[in-house]
VEXDREN-2710 file (C-alpha; in Angstrom, 1 decimal):
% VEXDREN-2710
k/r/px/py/pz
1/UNK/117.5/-185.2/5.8
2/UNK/116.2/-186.9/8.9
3/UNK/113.2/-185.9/10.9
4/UNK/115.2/-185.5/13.7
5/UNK/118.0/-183.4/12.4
6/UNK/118.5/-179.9/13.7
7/UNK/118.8/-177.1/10.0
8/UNK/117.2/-174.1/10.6
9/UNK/115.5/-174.6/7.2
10/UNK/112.9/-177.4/9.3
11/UNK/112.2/-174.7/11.8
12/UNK/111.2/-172.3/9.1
13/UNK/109.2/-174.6/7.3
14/UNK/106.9/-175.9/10.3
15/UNK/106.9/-172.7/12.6
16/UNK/105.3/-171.8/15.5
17/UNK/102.5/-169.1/16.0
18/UNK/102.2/-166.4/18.4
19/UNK/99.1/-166.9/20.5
20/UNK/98.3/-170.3/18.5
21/UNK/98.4/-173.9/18.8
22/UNK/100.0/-176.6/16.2
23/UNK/98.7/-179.5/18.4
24/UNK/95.0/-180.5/18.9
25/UNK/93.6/-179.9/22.7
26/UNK/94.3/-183.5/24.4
27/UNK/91.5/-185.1/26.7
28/UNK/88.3/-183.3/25.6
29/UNK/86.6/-186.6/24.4
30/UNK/86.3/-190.1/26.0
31/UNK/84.7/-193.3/24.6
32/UNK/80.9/-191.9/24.8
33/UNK/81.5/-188.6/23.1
34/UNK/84.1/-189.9/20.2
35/UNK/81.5/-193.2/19.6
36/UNK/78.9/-190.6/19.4
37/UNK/80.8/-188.2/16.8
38/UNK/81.9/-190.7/14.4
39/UNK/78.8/-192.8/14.2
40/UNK/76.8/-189.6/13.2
41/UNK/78.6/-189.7/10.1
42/UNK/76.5/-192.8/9.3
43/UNK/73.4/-190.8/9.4
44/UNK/71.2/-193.9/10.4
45/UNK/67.8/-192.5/9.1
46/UNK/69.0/-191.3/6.2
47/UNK/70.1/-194.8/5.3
48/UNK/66.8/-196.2/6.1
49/UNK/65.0/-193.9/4.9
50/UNK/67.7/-193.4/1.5
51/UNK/70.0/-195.8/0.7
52/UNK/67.7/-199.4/2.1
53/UNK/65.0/-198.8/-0.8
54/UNK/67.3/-197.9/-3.5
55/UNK/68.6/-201.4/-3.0
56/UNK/65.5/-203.2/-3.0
57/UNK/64.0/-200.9/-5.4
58/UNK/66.6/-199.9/-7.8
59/UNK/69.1/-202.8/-7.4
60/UNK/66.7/-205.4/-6.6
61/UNK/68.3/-207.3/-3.5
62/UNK/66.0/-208.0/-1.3
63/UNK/69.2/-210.2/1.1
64/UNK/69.8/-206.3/2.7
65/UNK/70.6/-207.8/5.6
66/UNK/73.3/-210.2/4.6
67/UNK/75.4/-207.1/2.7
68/UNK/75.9/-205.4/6.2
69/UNK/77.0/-208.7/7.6
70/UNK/79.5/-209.4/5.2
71/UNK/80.9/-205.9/5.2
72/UNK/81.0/-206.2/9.1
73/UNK/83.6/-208.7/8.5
74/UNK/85.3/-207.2/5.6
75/UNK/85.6/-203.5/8.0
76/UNK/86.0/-205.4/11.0
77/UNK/89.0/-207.4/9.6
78/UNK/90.7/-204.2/8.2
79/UNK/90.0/-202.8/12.1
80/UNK/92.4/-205.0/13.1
81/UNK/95.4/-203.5/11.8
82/UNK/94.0/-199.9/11.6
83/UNK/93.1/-199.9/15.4
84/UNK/96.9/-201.4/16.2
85/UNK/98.1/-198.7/13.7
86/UNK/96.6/-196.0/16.3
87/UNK/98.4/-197.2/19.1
88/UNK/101.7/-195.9/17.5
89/UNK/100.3/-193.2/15.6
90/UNK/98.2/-190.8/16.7
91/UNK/97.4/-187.9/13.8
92/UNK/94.8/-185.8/12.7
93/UNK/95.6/-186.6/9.5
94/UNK/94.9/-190.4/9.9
95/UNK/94.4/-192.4/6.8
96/UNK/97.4/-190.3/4.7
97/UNK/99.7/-190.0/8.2
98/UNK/99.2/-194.0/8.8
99/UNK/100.4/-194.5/4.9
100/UNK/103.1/-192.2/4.9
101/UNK/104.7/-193.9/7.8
102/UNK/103.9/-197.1/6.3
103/UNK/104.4/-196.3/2.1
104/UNK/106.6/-193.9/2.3
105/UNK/105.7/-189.9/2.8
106/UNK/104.9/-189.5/-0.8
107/UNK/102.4/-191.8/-0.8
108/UNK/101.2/-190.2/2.5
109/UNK/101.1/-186.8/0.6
110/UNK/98.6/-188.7/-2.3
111/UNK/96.8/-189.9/0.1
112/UNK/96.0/-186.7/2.2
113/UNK/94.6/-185.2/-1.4
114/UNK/92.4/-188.1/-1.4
115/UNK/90.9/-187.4/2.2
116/UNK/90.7/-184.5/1.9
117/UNK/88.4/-184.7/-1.6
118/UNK/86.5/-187.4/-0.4
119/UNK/85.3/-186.2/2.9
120/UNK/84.8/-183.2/1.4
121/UNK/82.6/-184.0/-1.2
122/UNK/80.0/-186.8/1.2
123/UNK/80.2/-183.9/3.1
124/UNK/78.9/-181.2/0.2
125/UNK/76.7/-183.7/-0.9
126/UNK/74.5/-184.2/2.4
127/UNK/73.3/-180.1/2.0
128/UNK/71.7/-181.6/-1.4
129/UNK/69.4/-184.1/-0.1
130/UNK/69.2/-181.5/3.3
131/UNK/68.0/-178.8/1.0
132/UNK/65.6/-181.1/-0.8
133/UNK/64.2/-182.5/2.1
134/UNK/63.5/-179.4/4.1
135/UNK/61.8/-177.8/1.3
136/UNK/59.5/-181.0/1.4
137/UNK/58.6/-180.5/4.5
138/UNK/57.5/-176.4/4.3
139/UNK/55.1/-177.0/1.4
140/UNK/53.5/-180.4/3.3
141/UNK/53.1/-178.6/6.4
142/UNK/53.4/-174.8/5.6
143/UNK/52.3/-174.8/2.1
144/UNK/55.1/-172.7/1.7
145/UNK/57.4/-173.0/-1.8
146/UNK/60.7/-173.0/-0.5
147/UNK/63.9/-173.1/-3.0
148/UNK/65.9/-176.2/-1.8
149/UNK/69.1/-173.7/-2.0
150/UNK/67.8/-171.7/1.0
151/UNK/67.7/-173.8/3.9
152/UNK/70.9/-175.9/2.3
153/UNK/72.7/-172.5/2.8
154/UNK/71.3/-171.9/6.2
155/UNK/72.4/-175.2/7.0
156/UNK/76.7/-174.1/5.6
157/UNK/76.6/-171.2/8.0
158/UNK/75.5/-173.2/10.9
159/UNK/77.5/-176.0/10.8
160/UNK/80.3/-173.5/9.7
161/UNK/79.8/-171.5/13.4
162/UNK/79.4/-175.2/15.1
163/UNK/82.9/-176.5/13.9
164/UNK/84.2/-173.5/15.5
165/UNK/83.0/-174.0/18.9
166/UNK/84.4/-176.7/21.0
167/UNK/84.8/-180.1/19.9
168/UNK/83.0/-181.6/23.2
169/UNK/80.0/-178.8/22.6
170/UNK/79.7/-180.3/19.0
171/UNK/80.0/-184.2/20.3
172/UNK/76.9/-183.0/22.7
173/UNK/74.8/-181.7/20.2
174/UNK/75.5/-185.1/17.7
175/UNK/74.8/-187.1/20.6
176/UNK/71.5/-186.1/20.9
177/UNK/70.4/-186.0/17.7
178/UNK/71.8/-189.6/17.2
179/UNK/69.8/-191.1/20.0
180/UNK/66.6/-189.5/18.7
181/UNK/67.1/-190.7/15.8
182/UNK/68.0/-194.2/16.5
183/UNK/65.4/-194.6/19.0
184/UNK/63.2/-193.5/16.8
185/UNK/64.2/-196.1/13.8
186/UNK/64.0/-199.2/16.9
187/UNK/60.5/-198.3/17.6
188/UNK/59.5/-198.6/14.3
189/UNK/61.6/-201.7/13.6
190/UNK/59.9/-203.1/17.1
191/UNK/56.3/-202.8/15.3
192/UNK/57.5/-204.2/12.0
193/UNK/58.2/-207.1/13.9
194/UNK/54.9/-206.8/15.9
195/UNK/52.9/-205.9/13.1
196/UNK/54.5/-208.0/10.5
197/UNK/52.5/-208.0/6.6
198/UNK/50.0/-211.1/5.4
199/UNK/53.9/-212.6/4.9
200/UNK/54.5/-213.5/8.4
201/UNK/57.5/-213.0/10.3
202/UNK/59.5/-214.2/7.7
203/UNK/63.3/-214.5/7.9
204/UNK/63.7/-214.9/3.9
205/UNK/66.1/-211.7/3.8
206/UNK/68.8/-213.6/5.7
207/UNK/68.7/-216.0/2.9
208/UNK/72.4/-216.2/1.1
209/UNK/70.5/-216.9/-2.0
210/UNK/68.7/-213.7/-2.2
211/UNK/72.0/-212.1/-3.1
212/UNK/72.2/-213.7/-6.2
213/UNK/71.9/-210.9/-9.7
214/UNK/73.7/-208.0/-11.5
215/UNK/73.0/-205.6/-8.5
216/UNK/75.3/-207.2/-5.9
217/UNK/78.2/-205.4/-6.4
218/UNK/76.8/-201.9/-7.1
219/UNK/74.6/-202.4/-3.7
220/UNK/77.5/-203.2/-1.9
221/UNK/78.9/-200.1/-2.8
222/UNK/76.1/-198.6/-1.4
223/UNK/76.3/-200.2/1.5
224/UNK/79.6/-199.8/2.7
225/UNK/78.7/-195.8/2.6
226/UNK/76.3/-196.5/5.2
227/UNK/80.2/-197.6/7.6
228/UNK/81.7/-194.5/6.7
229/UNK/82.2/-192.8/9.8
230/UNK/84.0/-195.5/12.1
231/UNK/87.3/-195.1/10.2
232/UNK/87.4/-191.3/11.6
233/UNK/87.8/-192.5/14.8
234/UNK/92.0/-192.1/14.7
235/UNK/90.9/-188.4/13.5
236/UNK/90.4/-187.4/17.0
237/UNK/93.2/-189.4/18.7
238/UNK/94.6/-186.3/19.6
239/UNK/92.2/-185.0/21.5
240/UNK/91.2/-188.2/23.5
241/UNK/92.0/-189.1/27.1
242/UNK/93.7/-192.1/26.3
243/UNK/93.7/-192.6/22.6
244/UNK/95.8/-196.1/23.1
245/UNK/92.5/-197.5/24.1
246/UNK/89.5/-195.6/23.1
247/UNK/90.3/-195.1/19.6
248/UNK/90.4/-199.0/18.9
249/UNK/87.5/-199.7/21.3
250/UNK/85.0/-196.8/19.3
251/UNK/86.6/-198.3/15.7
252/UNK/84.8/-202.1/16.9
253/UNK/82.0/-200.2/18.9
254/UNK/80.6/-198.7/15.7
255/UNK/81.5/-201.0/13.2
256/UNK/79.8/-203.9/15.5
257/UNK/76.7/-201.0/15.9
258/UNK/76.2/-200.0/12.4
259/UNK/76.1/-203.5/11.5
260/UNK/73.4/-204.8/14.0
261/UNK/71.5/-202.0/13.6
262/UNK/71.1/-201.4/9.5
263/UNK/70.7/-205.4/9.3
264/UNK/67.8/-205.5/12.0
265/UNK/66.4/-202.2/10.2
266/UNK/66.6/-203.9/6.9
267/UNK/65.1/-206.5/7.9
268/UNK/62.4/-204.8/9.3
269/UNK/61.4/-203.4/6.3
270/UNK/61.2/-206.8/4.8
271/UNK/58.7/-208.2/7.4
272/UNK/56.8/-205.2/7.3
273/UNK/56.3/-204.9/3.4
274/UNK/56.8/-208.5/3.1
275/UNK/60.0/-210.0/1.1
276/UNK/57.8/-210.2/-2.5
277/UNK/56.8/-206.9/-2.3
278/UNK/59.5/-205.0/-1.0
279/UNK/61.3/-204.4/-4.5
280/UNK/58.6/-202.7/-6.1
281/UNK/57.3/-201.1/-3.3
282/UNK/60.5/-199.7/-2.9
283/UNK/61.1/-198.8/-6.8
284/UNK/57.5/-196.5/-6.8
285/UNK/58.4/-195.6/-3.0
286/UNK/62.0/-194.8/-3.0
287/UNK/62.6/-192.4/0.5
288/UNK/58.7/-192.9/0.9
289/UNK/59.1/-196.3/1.7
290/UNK/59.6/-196.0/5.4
291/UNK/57.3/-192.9/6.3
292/UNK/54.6/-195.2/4.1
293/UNK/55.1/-198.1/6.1
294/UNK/55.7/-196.4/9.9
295/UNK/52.1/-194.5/9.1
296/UNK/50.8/-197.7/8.7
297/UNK/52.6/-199.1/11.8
298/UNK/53.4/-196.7/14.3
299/UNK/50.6/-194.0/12.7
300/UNK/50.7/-190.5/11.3
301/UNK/51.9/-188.3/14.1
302/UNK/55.1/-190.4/14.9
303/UNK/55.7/-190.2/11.0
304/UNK/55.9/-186.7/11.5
305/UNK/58.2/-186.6/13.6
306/UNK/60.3/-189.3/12.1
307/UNK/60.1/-186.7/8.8
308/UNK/61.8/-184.3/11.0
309/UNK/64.5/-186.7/12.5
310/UNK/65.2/-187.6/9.0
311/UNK/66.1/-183.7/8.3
312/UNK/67.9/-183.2/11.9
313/UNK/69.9/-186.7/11.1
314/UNK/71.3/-185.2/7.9
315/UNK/72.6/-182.3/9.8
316/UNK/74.3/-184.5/12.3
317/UNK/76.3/-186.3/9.3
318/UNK/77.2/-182.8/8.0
319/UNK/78.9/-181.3/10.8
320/UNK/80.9/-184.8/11.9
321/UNK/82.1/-184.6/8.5
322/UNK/82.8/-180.9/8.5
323/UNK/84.7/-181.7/11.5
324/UNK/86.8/-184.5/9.6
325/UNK/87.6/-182.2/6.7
326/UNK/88.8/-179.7/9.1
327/UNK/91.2/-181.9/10.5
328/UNK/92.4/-183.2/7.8
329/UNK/93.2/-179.6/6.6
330/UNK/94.8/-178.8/10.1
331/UNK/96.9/-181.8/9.6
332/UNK/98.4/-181.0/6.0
333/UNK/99.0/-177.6/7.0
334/UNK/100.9/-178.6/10.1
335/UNK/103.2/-180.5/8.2
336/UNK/103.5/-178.3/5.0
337/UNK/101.4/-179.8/2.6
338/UNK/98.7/-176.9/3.0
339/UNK/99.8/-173.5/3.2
340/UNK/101.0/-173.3/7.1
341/UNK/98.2/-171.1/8.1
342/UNK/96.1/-174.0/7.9
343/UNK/98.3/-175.6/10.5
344/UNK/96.8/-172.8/13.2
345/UNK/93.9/-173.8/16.3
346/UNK/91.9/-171.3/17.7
347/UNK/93.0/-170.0/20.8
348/UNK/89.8/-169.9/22.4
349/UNK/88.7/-173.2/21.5
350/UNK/91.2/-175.0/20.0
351/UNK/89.0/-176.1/17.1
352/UNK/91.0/-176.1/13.5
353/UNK/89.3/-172.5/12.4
354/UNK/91.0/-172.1/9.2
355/UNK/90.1/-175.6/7.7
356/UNK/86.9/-175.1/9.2
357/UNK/86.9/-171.8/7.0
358/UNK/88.1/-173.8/3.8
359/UNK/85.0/-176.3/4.0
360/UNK/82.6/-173.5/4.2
361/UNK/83.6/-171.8/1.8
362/UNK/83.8/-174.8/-1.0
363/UNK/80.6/-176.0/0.4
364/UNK/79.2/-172.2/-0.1
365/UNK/80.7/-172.2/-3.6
366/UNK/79.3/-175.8/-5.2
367/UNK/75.7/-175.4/-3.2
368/UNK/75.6/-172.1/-5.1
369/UNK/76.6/-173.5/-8.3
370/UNK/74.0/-176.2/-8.2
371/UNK/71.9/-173.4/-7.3
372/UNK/72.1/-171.3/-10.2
373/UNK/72.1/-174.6/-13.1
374/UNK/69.0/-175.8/-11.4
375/UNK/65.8/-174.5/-13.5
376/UNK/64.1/-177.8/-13.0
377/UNK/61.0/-178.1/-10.5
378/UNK/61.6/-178.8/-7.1
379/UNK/60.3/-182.1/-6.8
380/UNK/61.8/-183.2/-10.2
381/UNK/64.6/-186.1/-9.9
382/UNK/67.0/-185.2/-12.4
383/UNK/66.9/-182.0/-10.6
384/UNK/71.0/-181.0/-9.7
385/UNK/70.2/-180.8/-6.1
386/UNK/69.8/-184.5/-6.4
387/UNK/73.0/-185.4/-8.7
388/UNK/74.8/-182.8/-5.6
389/UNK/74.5/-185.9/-3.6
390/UNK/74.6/-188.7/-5.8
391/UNK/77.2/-187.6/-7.4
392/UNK/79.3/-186.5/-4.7
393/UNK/78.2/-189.2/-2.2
394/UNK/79.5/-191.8/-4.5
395/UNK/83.3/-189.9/-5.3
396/UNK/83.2/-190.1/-1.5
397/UNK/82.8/-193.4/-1.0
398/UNK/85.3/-194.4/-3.8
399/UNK/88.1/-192.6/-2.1
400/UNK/87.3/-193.9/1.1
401/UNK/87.7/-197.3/0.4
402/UNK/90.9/-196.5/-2.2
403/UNK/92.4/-195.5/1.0
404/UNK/91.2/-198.0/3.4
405/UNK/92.8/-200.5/1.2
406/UNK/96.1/-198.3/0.9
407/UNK/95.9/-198.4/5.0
408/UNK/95.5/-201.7/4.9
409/UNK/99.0/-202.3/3.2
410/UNK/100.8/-199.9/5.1
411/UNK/99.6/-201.0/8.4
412/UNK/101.7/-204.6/6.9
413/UNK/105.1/-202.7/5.7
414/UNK/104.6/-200.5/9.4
415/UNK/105.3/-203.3/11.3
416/UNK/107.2/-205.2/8.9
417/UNK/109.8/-202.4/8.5
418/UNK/110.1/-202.4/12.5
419/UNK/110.9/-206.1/12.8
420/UNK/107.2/-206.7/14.1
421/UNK/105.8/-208.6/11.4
422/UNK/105.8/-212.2/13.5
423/UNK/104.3/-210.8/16.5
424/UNK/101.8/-209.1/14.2
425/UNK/101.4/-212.3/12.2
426/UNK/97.6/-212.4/12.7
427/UNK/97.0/-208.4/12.5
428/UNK/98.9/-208.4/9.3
429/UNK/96.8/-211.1/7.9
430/UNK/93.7/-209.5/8.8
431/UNK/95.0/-206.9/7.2
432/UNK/95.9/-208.4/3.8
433/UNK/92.2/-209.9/3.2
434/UNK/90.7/-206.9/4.4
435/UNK/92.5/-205.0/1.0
436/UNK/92.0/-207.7/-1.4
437/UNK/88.2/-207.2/-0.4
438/UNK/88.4/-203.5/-0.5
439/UNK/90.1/-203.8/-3.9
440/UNK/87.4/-205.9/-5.5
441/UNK/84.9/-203.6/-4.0
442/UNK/86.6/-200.6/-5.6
443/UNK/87.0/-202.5/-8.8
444/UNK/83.1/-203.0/-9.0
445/UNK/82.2/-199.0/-7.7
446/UNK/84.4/-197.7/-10.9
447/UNK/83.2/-200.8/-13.1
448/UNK/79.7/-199.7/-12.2
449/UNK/79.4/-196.1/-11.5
450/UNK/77.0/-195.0/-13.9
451/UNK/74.7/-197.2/-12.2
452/UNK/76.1/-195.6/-8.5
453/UNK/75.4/-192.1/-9.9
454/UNK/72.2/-192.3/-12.3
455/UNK/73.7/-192.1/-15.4
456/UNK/73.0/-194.2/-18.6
457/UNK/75.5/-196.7/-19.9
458/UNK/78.9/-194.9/-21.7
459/UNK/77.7/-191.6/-20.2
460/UNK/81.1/-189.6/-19.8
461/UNK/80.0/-189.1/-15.8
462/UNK/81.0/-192.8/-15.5
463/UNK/84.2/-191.9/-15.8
464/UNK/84.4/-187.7/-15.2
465/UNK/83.6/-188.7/-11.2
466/UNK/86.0/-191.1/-10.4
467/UNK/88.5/-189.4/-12.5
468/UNK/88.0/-187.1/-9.8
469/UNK/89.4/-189.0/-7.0
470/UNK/92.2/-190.4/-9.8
471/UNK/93.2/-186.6/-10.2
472/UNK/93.3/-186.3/-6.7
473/UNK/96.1/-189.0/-5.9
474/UNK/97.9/-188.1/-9.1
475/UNK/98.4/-184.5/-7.8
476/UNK/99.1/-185.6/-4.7
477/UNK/102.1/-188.1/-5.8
478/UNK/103.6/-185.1/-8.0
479/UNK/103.3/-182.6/-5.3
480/UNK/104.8/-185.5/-3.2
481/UNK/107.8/-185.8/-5.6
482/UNK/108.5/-182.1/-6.1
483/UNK/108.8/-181.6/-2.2
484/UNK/110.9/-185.0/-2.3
485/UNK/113.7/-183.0/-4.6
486/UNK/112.8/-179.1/-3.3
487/UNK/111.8/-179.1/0.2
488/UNK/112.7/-183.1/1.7
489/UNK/113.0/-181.5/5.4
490/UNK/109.5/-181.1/4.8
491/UNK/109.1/-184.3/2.8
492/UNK/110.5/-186.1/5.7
493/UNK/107.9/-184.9/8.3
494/UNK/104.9/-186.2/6.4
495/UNK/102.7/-187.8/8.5
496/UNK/105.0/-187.0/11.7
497/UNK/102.0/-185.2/12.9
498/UNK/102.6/-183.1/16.3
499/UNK/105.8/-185.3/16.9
500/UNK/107.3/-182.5/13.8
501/UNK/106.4/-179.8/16.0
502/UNK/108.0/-181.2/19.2
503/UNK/110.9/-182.1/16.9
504/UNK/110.6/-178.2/16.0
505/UNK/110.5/-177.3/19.1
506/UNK/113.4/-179.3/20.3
507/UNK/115.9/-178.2/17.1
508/UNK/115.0/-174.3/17.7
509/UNK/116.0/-174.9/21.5
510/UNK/119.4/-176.6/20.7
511/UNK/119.7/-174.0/17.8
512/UNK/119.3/-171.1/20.7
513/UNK/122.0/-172.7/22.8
514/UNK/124.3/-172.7/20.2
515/UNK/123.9/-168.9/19.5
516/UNK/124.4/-168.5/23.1
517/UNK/127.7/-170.2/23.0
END
C-alpha cells in the first residue's frame, strides 16, 4: 500500500499519544551546539591518550599521522553524498532511514538493527575503560581501593538522568568539557613541538613509507573509530534551526577537525618521544605514554589535571552516544519497528525518555555482568572490564562502517531513482569510492579482529564479535520481510520518519470527514 494512502489500519499502526510528541522539538540546536555534540563522541583524549600508543606500540606504525589523513579523504568523500542525502531527508533514524529510502525499507529495517547495536555497544564499552580509569585515579591520589564497577555504575545513572533533560542543557555540558579537553591536548602538543627529544623536530611521521607492515590495516581500523561521531550529525536534523545547512556544514566541520587535530597530536608524540622510540615506548607505556611525556613537558601538576580530563572526556563520549542510541530507538518506534511506546518524547523536555530508558538499562545489565565474571585484580589486563571495551568498541566500529558503506550506495540509487543521477554525477562518484574504501576497510576489521580485540589467532572471539553485528542485520532483514507480507502499511513507512506521522495525521483527518458525511 502506499505511504500516502488513507486505511485506517496505518492510523492504528503509527498512533498518536495523548499529552506526547512523535516529532523531535525543532530549533533547539544551531551549528556551535550540534558541532559540539557530535564531536564529543570522538573523545579526543581518550584517543591520545588510548588508541595513538596502541598503534605505535602494539601495531607498530609510527606514520600515525598519515592514517588520519587518508581517512579524512575516505569520510570526507562519503560526506559528499551523506550531507546532500540530509537535505531531503531529515530523520532521527539517519543511517537506516537514508537506506530505506535508497535500498528499499527492508534494507532500512536491517540497517536500524545495526545502529542500534553498534552505538549501543561503543557506548557500553566507554563505562569499561571509565570505570578503570577512575578507580586509577582514587588509589593514586586517595589511596583508596575502589572496584572499577562502582563509579562505571555511577556514571549509567548520570548520564541516564542527563539524556533526559534537554537536548541544548546536554550540548552545554559536552561543550565544555570538549574545550577543556582539547585545550588541554594543544598545550601539550605546543611543548612537544617546543621541547622536542635529542631527535629534533623531525617530520619522519609524515613519511608515506612509515606505513609500510602487517599492522596497517588493523590500525586503520583503529583509527577510523577515533571519526565516529561526525556521521551522527543527520541524528539531530530534527531538532536543528535549519538542518538544510547546518547538518552538512557540522559533517565537514568535524571531519576536517578530527583530522587536523589527531594528526598534529600524533605527531606530537612523535617529536616528543622521538620517531625511533616511540614504538616501544609506547608498547611498555600504553595509556601512560602521554601523562609520561606531558610530566616531562608541561610538568606534574598539569598532568594531573590532564588525568582528570582524560576521565571527564570519557563521560562526554558516553552521553553523545547515549543520546544517539536514544534516537535511534525513538526513530524505530515511531515507525513500528520498536514497540510504539518507544515512539513517545517527553512532554517536558521533549528528549526520547523511553529509548533513553532502554540504554540504561542494557548498559546497567552488561556493566553488571562484567561485574560479577571479574575476579581478576584491578589493574590486571585481561581483566573483563578491559575486554567490556575492546570488545565492544571494536563491534561498534564494524557496524559503523558496514553502514556507512550501505549509505554510501543508497545515497546513489536515491537520486538515481529520482532522475537526479546527472546532476549528481560528482556526489554520486564520491560516493561510490567512498564504499569501495569502506568495504576494504571492513574486509580487513573482520579479517583481523582477533588482533582488534586481544585475542590469539583462531580464538572463537574472532568470529563470536562480528557475528554479532552479522546477527544483527540478519534479524533485521527477516523482521524486514515478515512486516513486508504481515503489516506493509507499516513496511512502507520505513524510514518516512515524522513525514508518517503527518501522513497520519492527514489520513485520520480525511477519515473524520468522511464519518461526518
Amino acid at each position: 500500500m502506499p505511504p500516502g494512502s488513507s486505511s485506517t489500519s496505518e492510523i492504528s499502526e503509527i498512533s498518536t499519544f495523548k499529552g506526547q510528541d512523535q516529532a523531535l522539538r525543532a530549533g533547539r540546536l544551531g551549528t556551535a551546539g550540534l558541532l559540539l555534540s557530535v564531536l564529543a563522541a570522538s573523545a579526543p583524549l581518550m584517543v591520545v591518550a588510548g588508541v595513538m600508543p596502541t598503534i605505535f606500540g602494539l601495531m607498530g606504525i609510527v606514520g600515525q599521522p598519515v592514517l588520519y589523513i587518508i581517512l579524512a579523504v575516505v569520510l570526507a568523500l562519503f560526506s559528499v553524498g551523506y550531507a546532500e542525502m540530509s537535505r531531503h531527508v531529515h530523520n532521527a533514524g539517519a543511517f537506516y532511514a537514508y537506506i530505506a529510502r535508497g535500498l528499499g525499507p527492508t534494507a532500512g529495517a536491517s540497517a536500524s538493527f545495526v545502529a542500534l547495536v553498534a552505538y549501543s555497544a561503543m557506548q557500553v564499552g566507554i563505562y569499561g575503560i571509565f570505570g578503570f580509569e577512575v578507580s586509577g585515579l582514587f588509589a593514586t591520589y586517595l589511596s583508596t581501593e575502589l572496584a572499577w564497577w562502582i563509579p562505571a555504575l555511577v556514571a549509567v545513572a548520570v548520564v541516564g538522568v542527563l539524556s533526559w533533560l534537554k537536548i541544548d542543557l546536554n550540548a552545554k555540558v559536552l561543550g565544555v568539557l570538549l574545550l577543556i579537553e582539547c585545550a588541554l591536548v594543544v598545550i601539550f602538543d605546543v611543548a612537544s613541538v617546543a621541547n622536542p627529544s635529542a631527535e629534533g623536530l623531525s617530520l619522519h611521521a609524515f613519511n608515506p613509507g612509515t606505513l609500510t607492515g602487517a599492522g596497517f590495516g588493523t590500525a586503520l581500523c583503529f583509527c577510523i573509530a577515533a571519526f565516529v561521531g561526525f556521521e551522527q550529525a543527520p541524528v539531530y536534523a530534527e531538532e536543528t534551526s535549519r538542518p538544510q545547512v547546518v547538518v552538512r556544514r557540522v559533517m565537514f566541520l568535524a571531519v576536517g577537525f578530527v583530522a587536523l587535530f589527531f594528526a598534529l597530536s600524533s605527531w606530537a608524540l612523535t617529536v616528543a618521544a622521538g620517531p625511533s622510540a616511540i614504538g616501544a615506548k609506547a608498547g611498555k607505556l600504553g595509556p601512560g605514554l602521554l601523562f609520561d611525556l606531558s610530566e616531562g613537558v608541561v610538568g606534574k601538576s598539569f598532568t594531573d589535571v590532564l588525568h582528570v580530563l582524560f576521565v571527564t572526556g570519557m563521560f562526554a563520549a558516553m552521553l553523545s552516544f547515549h543520546n544517539v542510541v536514544a534516537r535511534y530507538a525513538f526513530a524505530m518506534g515511531r515507525e513500528g519497528l520498536l514497540p510504539a511506546a518507544f515512539g513517545r518524547t517527553n512532554k517536558s523536555s521533549g528528549a526520547p525518555g523511553i529509548g533513553s530508558l532502554l540504554q540504561t538499562a542494557i548498559s546497567l545489565v552488561v556493566v553488571i555482568a562484567f561485574a560479577v565474571t571479574d575476579s581478576k585484580p584491578a589493574g590486571d589486563p585481561t581483566s573483563p572490564v578491559l575486554h567490556l571495551f575492546t570488545w565492544m568498541g571494536n563491534i561498534g566500529a564494524l557496524g559503523i562502517i558496514l553502514l556507512m558503506a550501505a549509505a554510501s550506495v543508497a545515497v546513489i540509487a536515491f537520486f538515481a531513482q529520482r532522475g537526479a543521477a546527472r546532476a549528481q554525477i560528482w556526489r554520486l562518484t564520491a560516493s561510490g569510492i567512498a564504499c569501495i574504501a569502506l568495504l576494504a576497510i571492513a574486509f580487513m576489521t573482520v579479517k583481523d579482529f582477533d588482533v582488534l580485540v586481544g585475542a590469539g589467532p583462531g580464538s572463537v572471539l574472532s568470529w563470536l564479535l562480528p557475528g554479532i553485528i552479522g546477527l544483527a542485520l540478519l534479524g533485521g532483514l527477516v523482521y524486514g520481510l515478515v512486516l513486508r507480507s504481515g503489516k506493509p502499511d507499516v513496511h512502507a513507512r520505513i524510514g518516512l520518519g515524522n513525514e508518517a506521522f503527518q501522513l497520519d495525521k492527514a489520513a485520520e483527518a480525511r477519515a473524520g470527514a468522511a464519518a461526518d458525511i
